[in-house]
BADORO-666637 format. One record per residue (C-alpha): residue in three letters; x, z, y. Coordinates in nm, 4 decimals, decimal comma. Each point is the difference from the previous one (the first is absolute). Layout:
<recs>
 res       c1       c3       c2
 ALA        X        Z        Y
...
</recs>
This chain:
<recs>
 res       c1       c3       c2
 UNK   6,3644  -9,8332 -10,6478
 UNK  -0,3311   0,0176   0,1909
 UNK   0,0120  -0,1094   0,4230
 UNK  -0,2613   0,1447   0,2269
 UNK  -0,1931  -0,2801   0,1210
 UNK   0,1522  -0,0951   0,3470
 UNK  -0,2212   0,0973   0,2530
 UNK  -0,2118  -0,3128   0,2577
 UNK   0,1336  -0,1188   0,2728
 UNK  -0,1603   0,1055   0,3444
 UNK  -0,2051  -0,2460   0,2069
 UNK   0,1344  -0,3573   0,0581
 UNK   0,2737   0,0538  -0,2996
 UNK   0,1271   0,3209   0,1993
 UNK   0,2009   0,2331  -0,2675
 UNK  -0,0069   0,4081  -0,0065
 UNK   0,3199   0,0212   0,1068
 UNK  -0,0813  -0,2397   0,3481
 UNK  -0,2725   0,1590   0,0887
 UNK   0,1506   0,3502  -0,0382
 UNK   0,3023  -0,1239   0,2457
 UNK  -0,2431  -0,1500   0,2400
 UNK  -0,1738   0,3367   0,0105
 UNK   0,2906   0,1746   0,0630
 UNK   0,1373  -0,2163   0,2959
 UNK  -0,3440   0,0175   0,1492
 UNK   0,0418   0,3653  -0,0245
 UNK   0,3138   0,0329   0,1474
 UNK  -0,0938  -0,2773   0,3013
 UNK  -0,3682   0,2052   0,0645
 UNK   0,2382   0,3497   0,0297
 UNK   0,2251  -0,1255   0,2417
 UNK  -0,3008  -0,1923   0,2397
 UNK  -0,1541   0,3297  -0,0073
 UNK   0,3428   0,1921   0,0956
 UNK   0,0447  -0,2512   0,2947
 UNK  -0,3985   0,0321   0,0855
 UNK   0,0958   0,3575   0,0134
 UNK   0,3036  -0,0203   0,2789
 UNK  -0,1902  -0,2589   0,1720
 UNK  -0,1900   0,2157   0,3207
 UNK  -0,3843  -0,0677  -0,0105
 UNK  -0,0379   0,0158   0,3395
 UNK   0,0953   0,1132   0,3926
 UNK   0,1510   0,3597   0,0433
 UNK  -0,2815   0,1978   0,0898
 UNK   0,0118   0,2676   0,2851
 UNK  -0,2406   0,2916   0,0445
 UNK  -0,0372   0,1660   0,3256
 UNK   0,2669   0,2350   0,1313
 UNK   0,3508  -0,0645   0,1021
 UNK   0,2328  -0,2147  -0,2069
 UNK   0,4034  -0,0942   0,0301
 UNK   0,0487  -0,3642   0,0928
 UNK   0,3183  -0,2020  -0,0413
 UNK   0,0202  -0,2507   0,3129
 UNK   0,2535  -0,2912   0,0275
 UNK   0,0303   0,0410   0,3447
 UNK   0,2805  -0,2022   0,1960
 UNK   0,1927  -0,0285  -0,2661
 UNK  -0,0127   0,3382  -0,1568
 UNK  -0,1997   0,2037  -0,2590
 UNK  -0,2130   0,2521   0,2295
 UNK  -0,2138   0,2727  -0,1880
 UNK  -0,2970   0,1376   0,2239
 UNK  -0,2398   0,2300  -0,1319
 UNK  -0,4036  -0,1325   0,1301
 UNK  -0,3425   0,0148  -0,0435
 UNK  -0,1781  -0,3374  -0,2242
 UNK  -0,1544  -0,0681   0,3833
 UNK   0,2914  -0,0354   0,1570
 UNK   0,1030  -0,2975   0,1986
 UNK   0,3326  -0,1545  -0,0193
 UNK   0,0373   0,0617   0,3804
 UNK  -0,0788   0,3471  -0,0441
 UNK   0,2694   0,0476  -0,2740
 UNK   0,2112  -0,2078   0,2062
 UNK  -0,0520   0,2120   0,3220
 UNK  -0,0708   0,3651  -0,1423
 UNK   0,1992  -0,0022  -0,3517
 UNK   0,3093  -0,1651   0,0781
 UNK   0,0293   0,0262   0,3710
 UNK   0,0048  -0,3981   0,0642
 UNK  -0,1896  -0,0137   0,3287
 UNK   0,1017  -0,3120   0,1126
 UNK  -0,3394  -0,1392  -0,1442
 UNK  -0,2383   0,0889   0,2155
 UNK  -0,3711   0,1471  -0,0206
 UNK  -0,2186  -0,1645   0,2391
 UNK  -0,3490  -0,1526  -0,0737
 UNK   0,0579   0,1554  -0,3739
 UNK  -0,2940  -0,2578  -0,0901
 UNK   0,2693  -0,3071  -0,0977
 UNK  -0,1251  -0,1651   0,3466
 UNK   0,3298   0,0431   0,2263
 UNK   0,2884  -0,0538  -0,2420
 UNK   0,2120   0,2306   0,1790
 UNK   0,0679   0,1631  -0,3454
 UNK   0,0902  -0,3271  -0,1531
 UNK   0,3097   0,0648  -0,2729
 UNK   0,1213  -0,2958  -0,2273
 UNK  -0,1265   0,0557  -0,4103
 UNK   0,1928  -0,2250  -0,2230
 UNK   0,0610  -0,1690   0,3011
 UNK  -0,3723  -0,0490   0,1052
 UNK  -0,0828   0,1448   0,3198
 UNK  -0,2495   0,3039  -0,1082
 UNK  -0,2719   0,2337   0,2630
 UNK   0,1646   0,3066  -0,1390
 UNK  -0,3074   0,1652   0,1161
 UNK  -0,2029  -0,2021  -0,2708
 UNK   0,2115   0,0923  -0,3210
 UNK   0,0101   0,3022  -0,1980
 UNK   0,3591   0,0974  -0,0489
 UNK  -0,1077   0,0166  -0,3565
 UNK  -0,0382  -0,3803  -0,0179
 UNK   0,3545  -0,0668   0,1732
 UNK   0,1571   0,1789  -0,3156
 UNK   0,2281  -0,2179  -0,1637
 UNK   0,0828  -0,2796   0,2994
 UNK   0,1921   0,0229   0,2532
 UNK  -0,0870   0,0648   0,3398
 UNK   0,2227  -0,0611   0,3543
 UNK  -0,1024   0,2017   0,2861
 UNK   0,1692  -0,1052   0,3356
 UNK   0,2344   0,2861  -0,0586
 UNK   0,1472  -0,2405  -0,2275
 UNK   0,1038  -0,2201   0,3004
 UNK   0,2451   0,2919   0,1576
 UNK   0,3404   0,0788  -0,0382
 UNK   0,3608  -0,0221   0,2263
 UNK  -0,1253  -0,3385   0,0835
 UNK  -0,3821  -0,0865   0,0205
 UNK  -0,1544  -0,2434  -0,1836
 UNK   0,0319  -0,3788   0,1642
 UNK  -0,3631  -0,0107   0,0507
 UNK  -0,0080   0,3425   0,1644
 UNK   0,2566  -0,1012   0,3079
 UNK  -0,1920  -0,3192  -0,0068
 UNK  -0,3047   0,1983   0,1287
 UNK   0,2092   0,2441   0,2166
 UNK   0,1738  -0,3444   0,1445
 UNK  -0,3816  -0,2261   0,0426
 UNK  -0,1215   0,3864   0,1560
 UNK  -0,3047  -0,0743  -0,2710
 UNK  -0,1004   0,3821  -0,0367
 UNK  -0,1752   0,2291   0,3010
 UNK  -0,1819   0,3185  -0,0727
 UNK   0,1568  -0,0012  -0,3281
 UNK  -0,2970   0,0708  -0,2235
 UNK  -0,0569  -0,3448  -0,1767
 UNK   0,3701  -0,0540   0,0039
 UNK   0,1238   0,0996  -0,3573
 UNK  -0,2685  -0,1481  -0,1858
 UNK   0,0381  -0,3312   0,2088
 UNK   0,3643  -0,0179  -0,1038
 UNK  -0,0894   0,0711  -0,3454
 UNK  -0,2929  -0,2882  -0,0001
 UNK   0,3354  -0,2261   0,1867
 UNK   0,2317   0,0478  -0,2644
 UNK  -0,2352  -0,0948  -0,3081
 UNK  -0,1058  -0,2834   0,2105
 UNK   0,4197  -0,0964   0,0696
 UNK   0,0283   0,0721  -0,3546
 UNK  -0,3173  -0,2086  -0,1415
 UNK   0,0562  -0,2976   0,2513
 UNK   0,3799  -0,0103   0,0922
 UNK  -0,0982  -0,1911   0,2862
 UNK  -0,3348   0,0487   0,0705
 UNK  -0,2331  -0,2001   0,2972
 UNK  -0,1889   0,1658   0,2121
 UNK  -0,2675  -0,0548  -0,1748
 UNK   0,1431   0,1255  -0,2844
 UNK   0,0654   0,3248   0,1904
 UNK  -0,3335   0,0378   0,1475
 UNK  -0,1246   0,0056  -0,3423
 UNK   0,2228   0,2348  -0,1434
 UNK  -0,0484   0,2437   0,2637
 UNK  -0,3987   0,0206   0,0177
 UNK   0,0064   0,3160  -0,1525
 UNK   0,2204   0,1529   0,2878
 UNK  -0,1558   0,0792   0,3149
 UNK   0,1858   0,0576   0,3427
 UNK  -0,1834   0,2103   0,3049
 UNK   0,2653  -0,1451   0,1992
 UNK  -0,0343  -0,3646  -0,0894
 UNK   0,3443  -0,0714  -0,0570
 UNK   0,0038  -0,2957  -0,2703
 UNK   0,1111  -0,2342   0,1510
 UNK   0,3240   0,2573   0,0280
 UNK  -0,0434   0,0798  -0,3932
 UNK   0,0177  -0,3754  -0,0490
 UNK   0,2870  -0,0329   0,2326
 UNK   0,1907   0,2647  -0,1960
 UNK  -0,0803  -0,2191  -0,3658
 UNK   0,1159  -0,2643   0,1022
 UNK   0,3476   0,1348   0,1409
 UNK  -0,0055   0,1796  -0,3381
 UNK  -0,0375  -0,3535  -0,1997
 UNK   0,2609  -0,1717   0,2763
 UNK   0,3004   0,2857  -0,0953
 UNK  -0,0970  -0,0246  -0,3884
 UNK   0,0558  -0,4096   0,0299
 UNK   0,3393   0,0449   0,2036
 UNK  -0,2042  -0,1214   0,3389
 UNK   0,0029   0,3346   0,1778
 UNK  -0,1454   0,0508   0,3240
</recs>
């Protein structure tokens, strides 16, 4: 009975039968890199001009508001979901009277596009009401740290992420954290009054 001759062996003593099972694995591995390649988003969501439906995480809730690509945060805040408590003031990020809280960072609402807020979440001072107001709220009622009322609610908001930040924060610490805020009324030394009240209650040494 006459055998075919058995065929070589591949490079470095690899057989047929190797090489055809590493070609197949590789295959089946080079398919499913370019199926995840595929799901895998090449880059940020662009936006043409026009109007386009936002979903907002705003005070704890899932807000849609329908804006231009232009459009501030404050704006959407103010005009698309009727949350005026931010106010509009310089509108040039100078004053901080529009100051909300963005992942917990104090944030010029006047100097982000509502676009970029997308996906975090954002506090307004809205956030601070209810049957009974926020500590730090009756703290500035109580230290009488607001007057004409217009740098108030972005001062509180600047006050809590500072409370929150610090837990106990210096003066120091306070002037710093507050740069961004101007008063027309010069009352810090009231705003800083009100903090530390705030911090006091929170450690069980109210005032």
């Amino acid at each position: 009975m006459t055998h075919e001759p058995r065929p070589p062996a591949g490079p470095a003593g690899v057989s047929r039968r190797a090489f055809l099972k590493g070609t197949a694995a590789a295959s089946v591995a080079s398919a499913s890199l370019a199926a995840a390649t595929a799901s895998t988003p090449t880059g940020p969501t662009t936006l043409g001009p026009g109007e386009h439906e936002l979903l907002l995480a705003v005070n704890g809730s899932e807000r849609k508001v329908t804006v231009e690509t232009r459009t501030t945060l404050l704006d959407a805040l103010r005009n698309g979901l009727d949350l005026t408590g931010s106010k509009q003031v310089c509108d040039r990020g100078a004053c901080g009277a529009c100051t909300v809280l963005v992942d917990g960072l104090p944030v010029h609402a006047c100097m982000m596009l509502a676009v970029d807020a997308t996906g975090r979440q954002i506090r307004t001072v809205e956030s601070l009401d209810g049957a009974v107001p926020h500590p730090l709220v009756q703290s500035f009622v109580h230290c009488d740290a607001l007057q004409c009322g217009f740098c108030t609610p972005g001062m509180v908001m600047a006050s809590l992420a500072c409370l929150e930040r610090r837990g106990q924060p210096t003066r120091e610490q306070m002037a710093e954290d507050l740069a961004g805020n101007l008063c027309r009324c010069g009352t810090y030394g009231r705003v800083m009054d009100a903090i530390e009240r705030t911090a006091a209650a929170q450690q069980g040494g109210g005032r």
